[in-house]
N, C-alpha and C positions, 0 to 999 in steps of 0.2 A: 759420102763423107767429103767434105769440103778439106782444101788445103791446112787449112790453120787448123783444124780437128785433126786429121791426121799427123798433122805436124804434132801436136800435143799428143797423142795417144800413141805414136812411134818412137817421142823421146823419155819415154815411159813416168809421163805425169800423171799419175796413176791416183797420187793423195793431193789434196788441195791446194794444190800450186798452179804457177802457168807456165806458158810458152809464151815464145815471141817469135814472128818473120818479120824480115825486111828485106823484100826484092825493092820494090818502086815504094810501096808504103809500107806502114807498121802495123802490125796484128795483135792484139793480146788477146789469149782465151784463157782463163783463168776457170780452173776444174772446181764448180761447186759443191760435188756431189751427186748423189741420188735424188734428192729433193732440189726442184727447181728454185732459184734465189731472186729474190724481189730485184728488179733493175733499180740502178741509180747511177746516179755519176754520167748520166747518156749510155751507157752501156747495155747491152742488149744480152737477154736471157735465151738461152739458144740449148739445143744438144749437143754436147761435145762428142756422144757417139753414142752406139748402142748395137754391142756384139750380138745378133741372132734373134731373132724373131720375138721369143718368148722373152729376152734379157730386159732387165731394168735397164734404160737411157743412163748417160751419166748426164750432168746438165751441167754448163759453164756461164761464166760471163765473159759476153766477148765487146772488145773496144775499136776501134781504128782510126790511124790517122794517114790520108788518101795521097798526102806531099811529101811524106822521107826526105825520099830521093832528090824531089825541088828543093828541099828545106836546107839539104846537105848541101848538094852542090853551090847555097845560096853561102851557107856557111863557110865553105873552100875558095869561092871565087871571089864574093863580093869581100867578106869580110876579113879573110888569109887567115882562116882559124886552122885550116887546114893545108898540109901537101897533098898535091896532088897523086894519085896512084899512076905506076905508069901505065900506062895504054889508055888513059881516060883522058 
């Protein structure tokens, strides 16, 4: 199980919803179901999990964007949209 599935299947998104992390970048997996969902939008058709051998998978749509944390920090320094946290 990858992060961002466990992340979603630990913050018990159980019905058709999503999750989100952001350490350095941003994740969304969004829980489609039992039946896997056509991709679109660039987003990728993936397992969100699948408890036990014999169990039906769930199947999500998952997104990502790889800069966050450049994006932010671009956000706080260059532009002062932001304070600073301290110890950063």
């Amino acid at each position: 199980m990858i992060p961002t599935a466990g992340h979603t299947r630990g913050h018990g998104t159980i019905a058709p919803l999503c999750a989100i992390s952001s350490p350095t970048g941003s994740f969304l997996l969004m829980n489609t179901g039992e039946e896997p969902a056509a991709p679109r939008a660039r987003l990728l058709t993936t397992i969100a999990w699948q408890l036990g051998g014999e169990a039906r998978p769930t199947y999500g749509l998952e997104g990502s964007i790889f800069v966050t944390g450049a994006a932010v920090q671009w956000l706080r320094d260059a532009l002062g949209l932001m304070r600073p946290r301290p110890g950063s």
